[in-house]
C-alpha positions as CSV (number, residue, x, y, z in Angstrom):
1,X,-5.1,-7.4,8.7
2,X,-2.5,-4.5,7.8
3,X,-4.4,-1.0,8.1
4,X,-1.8,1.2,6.5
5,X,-2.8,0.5,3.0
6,X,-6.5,1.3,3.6
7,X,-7.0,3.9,6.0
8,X,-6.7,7.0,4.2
9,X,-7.8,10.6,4.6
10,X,-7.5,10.6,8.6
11,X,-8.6,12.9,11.2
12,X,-6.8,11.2,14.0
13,X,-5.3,12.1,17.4
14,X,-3.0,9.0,18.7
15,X,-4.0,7.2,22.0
16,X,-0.9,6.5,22.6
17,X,1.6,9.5,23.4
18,X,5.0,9.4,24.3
19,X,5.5,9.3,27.9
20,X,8.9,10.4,29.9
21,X,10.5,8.6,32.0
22,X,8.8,10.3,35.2
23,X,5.5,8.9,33.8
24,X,4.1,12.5,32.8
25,X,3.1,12.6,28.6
26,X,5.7,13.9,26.6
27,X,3.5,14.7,23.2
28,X,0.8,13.1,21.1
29,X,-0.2,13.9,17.4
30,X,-3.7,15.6,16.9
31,X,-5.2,15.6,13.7
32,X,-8.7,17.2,12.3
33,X,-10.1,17.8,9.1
34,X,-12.8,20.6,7.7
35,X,-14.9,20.3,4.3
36,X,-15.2,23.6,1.9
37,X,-13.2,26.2,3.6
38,X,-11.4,28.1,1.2
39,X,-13.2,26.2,-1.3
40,X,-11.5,23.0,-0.6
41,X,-10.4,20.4,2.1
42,X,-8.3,21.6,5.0
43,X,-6.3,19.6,7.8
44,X,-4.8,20.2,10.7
45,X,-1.5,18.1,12.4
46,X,-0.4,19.4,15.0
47,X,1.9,17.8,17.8
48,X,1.9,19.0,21.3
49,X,1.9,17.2,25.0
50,X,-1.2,19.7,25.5
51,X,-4.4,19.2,24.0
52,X,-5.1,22.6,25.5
53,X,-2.6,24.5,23.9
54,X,-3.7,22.2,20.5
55,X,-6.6,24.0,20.9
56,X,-5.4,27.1,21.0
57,X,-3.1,26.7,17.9
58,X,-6.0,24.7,15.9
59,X,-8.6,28.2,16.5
60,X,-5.6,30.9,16.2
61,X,-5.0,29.3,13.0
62,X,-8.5,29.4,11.7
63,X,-9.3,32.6,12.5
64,X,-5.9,33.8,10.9
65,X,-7.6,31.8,7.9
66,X,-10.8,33.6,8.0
67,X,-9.1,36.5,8.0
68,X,-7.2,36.3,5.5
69,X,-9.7,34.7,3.3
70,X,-11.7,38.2,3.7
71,X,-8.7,40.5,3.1
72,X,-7.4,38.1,0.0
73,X,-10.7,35.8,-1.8
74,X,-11.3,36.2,-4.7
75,X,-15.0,34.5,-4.6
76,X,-16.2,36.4,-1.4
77,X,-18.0,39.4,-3.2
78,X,-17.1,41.5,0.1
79,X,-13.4,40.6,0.5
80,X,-11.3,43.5,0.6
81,X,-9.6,42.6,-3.1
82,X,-13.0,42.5,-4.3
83,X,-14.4,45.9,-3.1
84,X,-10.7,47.3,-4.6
85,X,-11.8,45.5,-8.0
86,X,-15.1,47.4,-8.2
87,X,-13.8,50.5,-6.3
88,X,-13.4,51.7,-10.0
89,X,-10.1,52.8,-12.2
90,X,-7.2,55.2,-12.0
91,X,-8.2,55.7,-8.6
92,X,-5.2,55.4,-5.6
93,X,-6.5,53.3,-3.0
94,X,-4.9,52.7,0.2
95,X,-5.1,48.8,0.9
96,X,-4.4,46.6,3.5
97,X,-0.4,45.4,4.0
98,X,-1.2,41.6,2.9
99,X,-3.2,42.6,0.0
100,X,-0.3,44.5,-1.3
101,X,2.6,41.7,-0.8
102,X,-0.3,39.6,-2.8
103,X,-0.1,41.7,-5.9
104,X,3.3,42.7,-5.8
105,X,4.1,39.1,-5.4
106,X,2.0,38.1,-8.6
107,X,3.8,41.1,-10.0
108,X,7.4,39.7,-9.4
109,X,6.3,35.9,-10.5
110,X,4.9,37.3,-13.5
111,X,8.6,38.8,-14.3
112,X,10.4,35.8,-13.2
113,X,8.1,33.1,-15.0
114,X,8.3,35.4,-18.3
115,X,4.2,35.7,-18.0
116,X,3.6,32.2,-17.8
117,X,2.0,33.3,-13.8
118,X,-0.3,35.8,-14.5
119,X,-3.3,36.9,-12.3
120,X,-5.3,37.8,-15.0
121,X,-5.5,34.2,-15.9
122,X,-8.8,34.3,-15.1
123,X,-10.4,36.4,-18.2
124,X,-9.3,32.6,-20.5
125,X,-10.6,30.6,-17.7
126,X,-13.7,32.7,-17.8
127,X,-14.0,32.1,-21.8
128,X,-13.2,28.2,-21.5
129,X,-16.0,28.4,-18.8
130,X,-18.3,29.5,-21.2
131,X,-17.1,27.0,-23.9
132,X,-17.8,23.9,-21.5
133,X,-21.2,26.0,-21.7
134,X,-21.6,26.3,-24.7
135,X,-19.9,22.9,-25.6
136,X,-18.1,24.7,-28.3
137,X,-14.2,25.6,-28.1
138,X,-13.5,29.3,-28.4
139,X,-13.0,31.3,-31.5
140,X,-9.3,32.0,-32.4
141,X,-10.3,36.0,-32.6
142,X,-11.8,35.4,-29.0
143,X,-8.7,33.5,-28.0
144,X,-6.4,36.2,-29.7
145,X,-8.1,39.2,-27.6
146,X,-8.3,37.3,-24.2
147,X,-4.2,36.9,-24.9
148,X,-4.2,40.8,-25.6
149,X,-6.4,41.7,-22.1
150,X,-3.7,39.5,-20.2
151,X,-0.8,40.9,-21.3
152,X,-1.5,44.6,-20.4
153,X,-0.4,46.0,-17.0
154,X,-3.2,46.0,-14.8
155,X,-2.5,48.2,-12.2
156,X,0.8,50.0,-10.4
157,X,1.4,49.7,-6.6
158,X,2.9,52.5,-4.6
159,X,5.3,50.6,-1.8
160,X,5.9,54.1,0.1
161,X,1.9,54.9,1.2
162,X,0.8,51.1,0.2
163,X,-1.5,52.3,-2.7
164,X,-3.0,50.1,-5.5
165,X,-4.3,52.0,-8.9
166,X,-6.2,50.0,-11.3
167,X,-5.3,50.9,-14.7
168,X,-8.4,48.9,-16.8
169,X,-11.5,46.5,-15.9
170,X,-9.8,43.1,-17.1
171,X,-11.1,40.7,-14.3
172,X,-8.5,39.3,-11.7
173,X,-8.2,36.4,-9.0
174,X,-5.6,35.9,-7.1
175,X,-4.9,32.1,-7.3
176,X,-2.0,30.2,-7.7
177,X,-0.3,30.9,-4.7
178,X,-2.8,32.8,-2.5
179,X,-3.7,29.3,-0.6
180,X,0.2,28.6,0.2
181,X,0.7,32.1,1.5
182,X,-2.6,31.9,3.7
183,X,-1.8,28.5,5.2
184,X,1.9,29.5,5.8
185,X,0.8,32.8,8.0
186,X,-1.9,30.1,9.9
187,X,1.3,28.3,10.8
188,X,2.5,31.3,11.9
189,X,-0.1,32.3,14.3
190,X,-0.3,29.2,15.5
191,X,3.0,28.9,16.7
192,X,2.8,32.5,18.6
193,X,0.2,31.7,20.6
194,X,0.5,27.8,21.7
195,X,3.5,25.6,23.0
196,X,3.0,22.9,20.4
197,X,6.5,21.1,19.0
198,X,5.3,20.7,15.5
199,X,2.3,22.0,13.3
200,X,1.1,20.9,9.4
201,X,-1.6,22.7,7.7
202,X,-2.9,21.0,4.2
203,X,-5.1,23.1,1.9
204,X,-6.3,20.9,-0.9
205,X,-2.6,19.1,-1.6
206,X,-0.9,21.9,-0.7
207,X,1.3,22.1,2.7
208,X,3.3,24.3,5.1
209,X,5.3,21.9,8.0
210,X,6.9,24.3,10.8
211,X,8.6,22.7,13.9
212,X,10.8,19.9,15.0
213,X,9.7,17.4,13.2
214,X,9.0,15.8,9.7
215,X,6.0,15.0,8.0
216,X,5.2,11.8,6.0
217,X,3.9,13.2,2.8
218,X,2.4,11.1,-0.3
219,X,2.6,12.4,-3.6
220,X,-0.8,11.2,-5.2
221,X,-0.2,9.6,-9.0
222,X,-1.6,12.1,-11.4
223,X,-2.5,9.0,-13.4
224,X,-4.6,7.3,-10.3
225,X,-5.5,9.4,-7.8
226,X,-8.1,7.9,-6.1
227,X,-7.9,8.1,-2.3
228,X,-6.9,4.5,-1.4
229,X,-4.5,4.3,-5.0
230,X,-0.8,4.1,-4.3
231,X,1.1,7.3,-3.9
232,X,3.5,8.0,-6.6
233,X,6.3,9.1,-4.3
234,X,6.6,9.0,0.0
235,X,8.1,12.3,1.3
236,X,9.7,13.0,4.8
237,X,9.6,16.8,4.8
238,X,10.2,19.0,7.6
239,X,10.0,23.3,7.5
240,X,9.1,23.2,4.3
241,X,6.3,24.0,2.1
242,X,5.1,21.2,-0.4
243,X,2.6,22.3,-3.0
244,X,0.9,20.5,-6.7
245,X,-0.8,21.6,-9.1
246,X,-2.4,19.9,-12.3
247,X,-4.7,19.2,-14.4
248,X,-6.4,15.6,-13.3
249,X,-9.4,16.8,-11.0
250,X,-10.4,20.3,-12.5
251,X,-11.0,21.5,-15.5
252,X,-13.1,21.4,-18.9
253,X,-15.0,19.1,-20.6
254,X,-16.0,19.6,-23.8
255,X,-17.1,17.0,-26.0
256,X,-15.6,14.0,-26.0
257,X,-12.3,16.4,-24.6
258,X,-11.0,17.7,-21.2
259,X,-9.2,21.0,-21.1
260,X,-6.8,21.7,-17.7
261,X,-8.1,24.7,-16.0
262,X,-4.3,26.1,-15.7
263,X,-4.6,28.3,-18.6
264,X,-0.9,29.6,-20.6
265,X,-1.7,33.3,-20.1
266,X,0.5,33.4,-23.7
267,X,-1.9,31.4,-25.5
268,X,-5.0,31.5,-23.9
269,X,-5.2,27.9,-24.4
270,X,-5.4,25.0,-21.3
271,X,-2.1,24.0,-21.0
272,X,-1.6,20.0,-21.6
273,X,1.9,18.7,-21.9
274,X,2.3,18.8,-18.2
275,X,0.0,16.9,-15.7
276,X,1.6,17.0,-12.2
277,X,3.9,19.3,-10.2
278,X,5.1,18.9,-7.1
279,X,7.5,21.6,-5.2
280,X,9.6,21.8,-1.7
281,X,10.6,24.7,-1.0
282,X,11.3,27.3,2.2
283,X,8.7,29.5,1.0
284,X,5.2,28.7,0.5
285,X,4.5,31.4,-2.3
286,X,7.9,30.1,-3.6
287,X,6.5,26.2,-3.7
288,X,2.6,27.0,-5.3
289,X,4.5,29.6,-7.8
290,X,7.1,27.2,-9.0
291,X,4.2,23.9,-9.2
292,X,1.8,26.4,-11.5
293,X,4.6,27.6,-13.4
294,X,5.8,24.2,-14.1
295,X,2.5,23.2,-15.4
296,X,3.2,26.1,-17.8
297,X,6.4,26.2,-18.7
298,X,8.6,23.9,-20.8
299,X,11.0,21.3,-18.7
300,X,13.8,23.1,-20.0
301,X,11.9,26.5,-18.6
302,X,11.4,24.8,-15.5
303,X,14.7,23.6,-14.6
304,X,16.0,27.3,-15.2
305,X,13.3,28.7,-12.9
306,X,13.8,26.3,-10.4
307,X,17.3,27.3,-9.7
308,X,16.4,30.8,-9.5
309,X,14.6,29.4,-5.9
310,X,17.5,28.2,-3.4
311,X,16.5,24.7,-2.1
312,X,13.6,23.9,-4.2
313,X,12.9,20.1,-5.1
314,X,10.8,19.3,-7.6
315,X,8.8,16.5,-9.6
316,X,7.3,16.7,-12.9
317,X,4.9,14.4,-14.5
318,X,4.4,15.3,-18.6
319,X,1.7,13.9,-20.1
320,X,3.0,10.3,-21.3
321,X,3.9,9.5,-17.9
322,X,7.2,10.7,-17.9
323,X,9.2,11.7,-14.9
324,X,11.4,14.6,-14.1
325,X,13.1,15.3,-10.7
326,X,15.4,17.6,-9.7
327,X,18.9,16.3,-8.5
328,X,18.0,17.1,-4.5
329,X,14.3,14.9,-4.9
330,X,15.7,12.1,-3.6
331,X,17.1,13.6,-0.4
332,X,13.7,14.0,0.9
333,X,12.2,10.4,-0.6
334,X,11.8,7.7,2.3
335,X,13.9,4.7,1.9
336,X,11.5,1.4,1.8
337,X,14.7,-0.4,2.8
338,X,12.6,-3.7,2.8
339,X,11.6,-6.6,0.4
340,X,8.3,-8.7,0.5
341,X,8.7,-11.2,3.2
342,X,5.3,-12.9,2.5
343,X,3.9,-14.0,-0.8
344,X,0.2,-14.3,-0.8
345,X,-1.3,-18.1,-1.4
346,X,-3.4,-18.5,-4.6
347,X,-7.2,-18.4,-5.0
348,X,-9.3,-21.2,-5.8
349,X,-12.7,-20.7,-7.0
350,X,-15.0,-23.5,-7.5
351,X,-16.0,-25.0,-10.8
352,X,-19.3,-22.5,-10.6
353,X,-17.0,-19.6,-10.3
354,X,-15.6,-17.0,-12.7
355,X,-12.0,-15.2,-11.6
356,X,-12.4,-11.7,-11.6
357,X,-11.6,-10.2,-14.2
358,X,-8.6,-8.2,-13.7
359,X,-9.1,-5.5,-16.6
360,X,-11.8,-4.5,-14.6
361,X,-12.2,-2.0,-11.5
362,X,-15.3,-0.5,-9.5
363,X,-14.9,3.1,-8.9
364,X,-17.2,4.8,-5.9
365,X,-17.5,8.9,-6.7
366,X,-19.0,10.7,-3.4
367,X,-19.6,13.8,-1.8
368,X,-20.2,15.3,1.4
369,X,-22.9,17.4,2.2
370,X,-22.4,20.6,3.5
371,X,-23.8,21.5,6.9
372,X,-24.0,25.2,7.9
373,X,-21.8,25.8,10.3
374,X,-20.7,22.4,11.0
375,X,-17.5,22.0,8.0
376,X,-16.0,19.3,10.5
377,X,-16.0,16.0,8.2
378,X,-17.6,13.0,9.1
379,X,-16.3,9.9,10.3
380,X,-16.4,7.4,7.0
381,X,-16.1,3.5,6.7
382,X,-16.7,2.0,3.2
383,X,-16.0,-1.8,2.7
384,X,-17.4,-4.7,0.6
385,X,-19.6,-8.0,2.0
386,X,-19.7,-10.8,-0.6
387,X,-23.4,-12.6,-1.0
388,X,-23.1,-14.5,1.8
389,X,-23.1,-11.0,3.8
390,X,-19.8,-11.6,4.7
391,X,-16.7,-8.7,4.6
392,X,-14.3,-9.2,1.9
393,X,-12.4,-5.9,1.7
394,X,-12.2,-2.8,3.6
395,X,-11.6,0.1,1.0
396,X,-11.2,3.2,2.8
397,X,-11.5,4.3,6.8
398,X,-12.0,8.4,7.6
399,X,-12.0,9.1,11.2
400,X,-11.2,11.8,13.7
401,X,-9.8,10.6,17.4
402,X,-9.3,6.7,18.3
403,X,-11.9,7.0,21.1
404,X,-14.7,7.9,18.5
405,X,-13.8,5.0,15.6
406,X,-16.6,2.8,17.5
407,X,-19.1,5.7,16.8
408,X,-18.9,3.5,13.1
409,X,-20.9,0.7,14.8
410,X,-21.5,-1.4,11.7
411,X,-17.4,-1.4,10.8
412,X,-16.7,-1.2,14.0
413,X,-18.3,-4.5,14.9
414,X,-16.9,-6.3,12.3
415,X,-13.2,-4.9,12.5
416,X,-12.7,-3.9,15.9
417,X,-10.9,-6.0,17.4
418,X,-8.1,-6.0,14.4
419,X,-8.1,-2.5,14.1
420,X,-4.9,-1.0,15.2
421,X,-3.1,2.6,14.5
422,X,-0.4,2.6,12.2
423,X,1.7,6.1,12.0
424,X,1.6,5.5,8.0
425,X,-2.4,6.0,8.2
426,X,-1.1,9.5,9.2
427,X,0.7,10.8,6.1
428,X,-0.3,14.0,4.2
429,X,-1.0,13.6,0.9
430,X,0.1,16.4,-2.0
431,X,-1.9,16.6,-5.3
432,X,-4.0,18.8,-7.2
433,X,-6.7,21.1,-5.7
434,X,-9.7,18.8,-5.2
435,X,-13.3,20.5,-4.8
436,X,-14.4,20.3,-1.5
437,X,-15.9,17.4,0.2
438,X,-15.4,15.1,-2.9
439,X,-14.0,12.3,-2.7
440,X,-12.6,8.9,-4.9
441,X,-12.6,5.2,-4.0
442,X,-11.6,2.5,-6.1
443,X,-11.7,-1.6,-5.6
444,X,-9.5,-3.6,-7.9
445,X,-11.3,-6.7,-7.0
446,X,-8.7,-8.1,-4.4
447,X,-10.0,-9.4,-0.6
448,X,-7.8,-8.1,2.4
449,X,-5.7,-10.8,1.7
450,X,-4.3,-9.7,-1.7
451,X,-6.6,-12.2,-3.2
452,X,-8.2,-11.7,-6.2
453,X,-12.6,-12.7,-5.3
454,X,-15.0,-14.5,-7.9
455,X,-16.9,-12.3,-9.7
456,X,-20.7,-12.4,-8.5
457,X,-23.3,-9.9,-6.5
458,X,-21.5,-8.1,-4.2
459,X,-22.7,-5.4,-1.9
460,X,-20.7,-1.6,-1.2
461,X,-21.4,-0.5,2.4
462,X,-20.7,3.1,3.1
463,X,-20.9,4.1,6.9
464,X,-21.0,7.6,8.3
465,X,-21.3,9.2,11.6
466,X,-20.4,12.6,13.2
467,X,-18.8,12.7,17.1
468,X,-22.2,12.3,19.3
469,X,-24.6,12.4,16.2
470,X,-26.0,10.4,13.4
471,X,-25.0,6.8,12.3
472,X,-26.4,6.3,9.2
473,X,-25.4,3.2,6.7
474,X,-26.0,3.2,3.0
475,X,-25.8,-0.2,1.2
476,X,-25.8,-0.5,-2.7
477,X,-25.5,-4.1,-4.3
478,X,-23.9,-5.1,-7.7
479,X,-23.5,-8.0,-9.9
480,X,-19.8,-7.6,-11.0
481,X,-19.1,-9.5,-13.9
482,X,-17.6,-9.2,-17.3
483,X,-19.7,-6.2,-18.5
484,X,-19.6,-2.4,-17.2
485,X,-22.1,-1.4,-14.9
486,X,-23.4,1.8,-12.8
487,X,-25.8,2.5,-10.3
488,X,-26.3,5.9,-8.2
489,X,-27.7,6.6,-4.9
490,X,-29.0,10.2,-3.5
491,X,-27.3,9.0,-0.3
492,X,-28.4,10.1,2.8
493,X,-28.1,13.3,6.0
494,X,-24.1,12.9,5.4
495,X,-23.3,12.0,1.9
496,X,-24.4,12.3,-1.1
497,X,-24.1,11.8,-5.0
498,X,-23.0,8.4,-4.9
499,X,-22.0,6.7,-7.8
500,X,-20.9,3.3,-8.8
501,X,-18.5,2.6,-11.7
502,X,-17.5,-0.9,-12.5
503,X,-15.3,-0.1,-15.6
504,X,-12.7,-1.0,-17.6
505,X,-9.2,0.3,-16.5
506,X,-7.9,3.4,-18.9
């Protein structure tokens, strides 16, 4: 069985390193992953021939994180933008140096993108908030004066004492590119304090890769993002930022409608012609500005702004699937360079059995609990076992270190001895923000084979266990036939809010 186009999300360090000639290791790739901090996923890569010095790097780069988060959040009540928010108006407040490239840098995107980047964004996402609410869209007057609030200046910045005055009350977070710039000065600390060769920091999608090497990056399909779907591009990147933004896992839903949660600070209205953006570029502001603005902007817009940003790549997704890349995409797209060289057999079912039916999916929606002060994620094995009890399909494998994958005792019993590291498992993957710790699985009804299965009772096992700790197994069986179907579970000390779709495909 081929791993690579199962095992997804990964937390991995290899057991196998690269070893020089005189037998001493050369380097080995460490990965880890943590649930909600800065309200999202975050994942560490980071190459090195010490795990020492990985260590160092991995906790100089969360506390730079931590520290930043307090200087710069926007939901952290005692964060130092926060205490300047309620510190009152036309007062001069001397402010910390990050804080003040922060809002001079929203000042100069807000110039360049002709408002469409404007960090009083929030006061329409506020009043869609209170539509989904509500369940009623807003009124055109309150529409009309949220448009208004946004486009007034908001406060003036004094670069000689590094001052901020707030010039009215309108309500501000600093989004958009405020993850970016965090992650990229992680990167940075990281890099002062260890010898490591290489070092990748993901914040929900978004990416900063410093070193000598390249990172495989996946581009998830705005259209079918769950975890194990295909990607809708394969990057190699190296020192470079990659960032998305769009409007397929947050937003509002009102009615029988979903509204994007990027907001046109023009309009006041959820912008919707535009589902996907993803940017390279040197900077990391540079990369999360550019993928908002694109969501934003027209293509034509776009393209302008882009070139205003010397070496940024880009790929657009509108709303009717279409797809717009810039001429220098394709210089960072890996080349396949291979056809098929097997052709899967056909599958015969017995005169008692139905095909599946391939309209149909089944859709697994989970999340992971948070643990004070343990954000580590857990190890994860989810497959499917036909009636007989036997494994048909392994859907998605989440794991941190080789050593510990037999911590999954269930999977591990069944799948151990074909399990086998593939460098593909490791690839990043770029796409919109997702809320932390949940997570998307889908099975199309195929066996590990490529086979399509008879439809019939089938049971979803989901396996979780944490380094040293619990094991715990949570089995839910379904009939899947020709008719939609769901079934929950509470879940258990790891997961929880699972649900079960067996649906048509949109």
């Amino acid at each position: 069985m081929k791993f690579s186009a199962l095992v997804l999300a990964l937390g991995l360090s290899f057991s196998v390193s690269i070893v020089k000639a005189d037998g001493k290791p050369l380097k080995q790739l460490y990965v880890n992953n943590y649930e909600n901090v800065l309200g999202t996923s975050l994942e560490f890569k980071i190459s090195s021939s010490s795990e020492k010095q990985v260590e160092l790097a991995e906790q100089a780069a969360l506390t730079e994180i931590n520290r930043l988060s307090a200087i710069l959040s926007s939901y952290d009540r005692n964060s130092e933008f926060n205490k300047w928010m309620t510190a009152g108006t036309n007062k001069s407040i001397k402010i910390s140096a990050e804080l003040f490239e922060m809002l001079n840098l929203f000042e100069q995107w807000k110039t360049k993108t002709n408002g469409a980047l404007n960090i009083s964004a929030t006061v329409a996402g506020n009043l869609w908030a209170q539509a989904e609410k509500k369940q009623k869209k807003p009124l055109k007057a309150e529409l009309a004066l949220a448009v208004s609030q946004m486009q007034e200046q908001h406060y003036s910045l004094n670069q000689g004492n590094l001052t901020a005055t707030r010039l009215d009350n309108v309500p501000l977070a600093m989004n958009t590119f405020t993850k970016s710039y965090i992650i990229n000065k992680a990167c940075e600390a990281a890099l002062k304090v260890a010898k490591i060769d290489n070092i990748v920091i993901n914040i929900g999608g978004d990416l900063v890769i410093k070193g000598d090497e390249k990172d495989l990056i996946y581009v998830t399909n705005p259209l079918a993002s769950a975890e194990n779907d295909l990607p809708l591009a394969k990057l190699n990147v190296g020192n470079n930022a990659v960032a998305t933004s769009g409007n397929y896992r947050r937003g509002f839903q009102i009615g029988k409608e979903w509204y994007s949660h990027i907001i046109n600070p023009k309009t006041a209205q959820p912008v919707n012609e535009i589902i996907s953006a993803t940017v390279i570029a040197p900077s990391a502001t540079d990369a999360g500005a550019l993928a908002t603005a694109f969501n934003v902007l027209s293509i034509n817009e776009s393209k302008e702004l882009a070139k205003t940003v010397e070496g940024a790549a880009y790929l657009i997704v509108t709303k009717n699937g279409k797809i717009i890349e810039s001429d220098n995409w394709k210089d960072y797209l890996v080349k396949e360079g291979h056809t098929l060289k097997t052709i899967n057999t056909p599958t015969f079912f017995n005169q008692a059995e139905k095909p599946w039916d391939t309209k149909y999916e089944l859709i697994i929606n989970f999340e992971f609990n948070a643990i004070q002060g343990n954000s580590h994620r857990p190890f994860v094995a989810i497959w499917v076992e036909n009636d007989k009890r036997e494994p048909v399909r392994n859907l998605a494998l989440m794991y941190n270190k080789t050593k510990w994958v037999p911590d999954l005792k269930n999977w591990y019993r069944i799948n151990g001895e074909r399990f086998k590291a593939d460098k593909e498992n490791y690839a990043s993957v770029t796409g919109a923000t997702r809320n932390p710790g949940k997570y998307t699985i889908k099975w199309d009804g195929k066996d590990d084979n490529g086979n399509y299965v008879p439809q019939g009772n089938y049971t979803i096992i989901i396996e979780t266990s944490k380094e040293h700790g619990t094991d715990e197994i949570l089995r839910q069986p379904m009939e899947l036939k020709k008719s939609a179907k769901r079934e929950t579970n509470a879940g258990n000390v790891e997961i929880s809010n699972v649900v079960f779709d067996f649906v048509k495909k949109k």
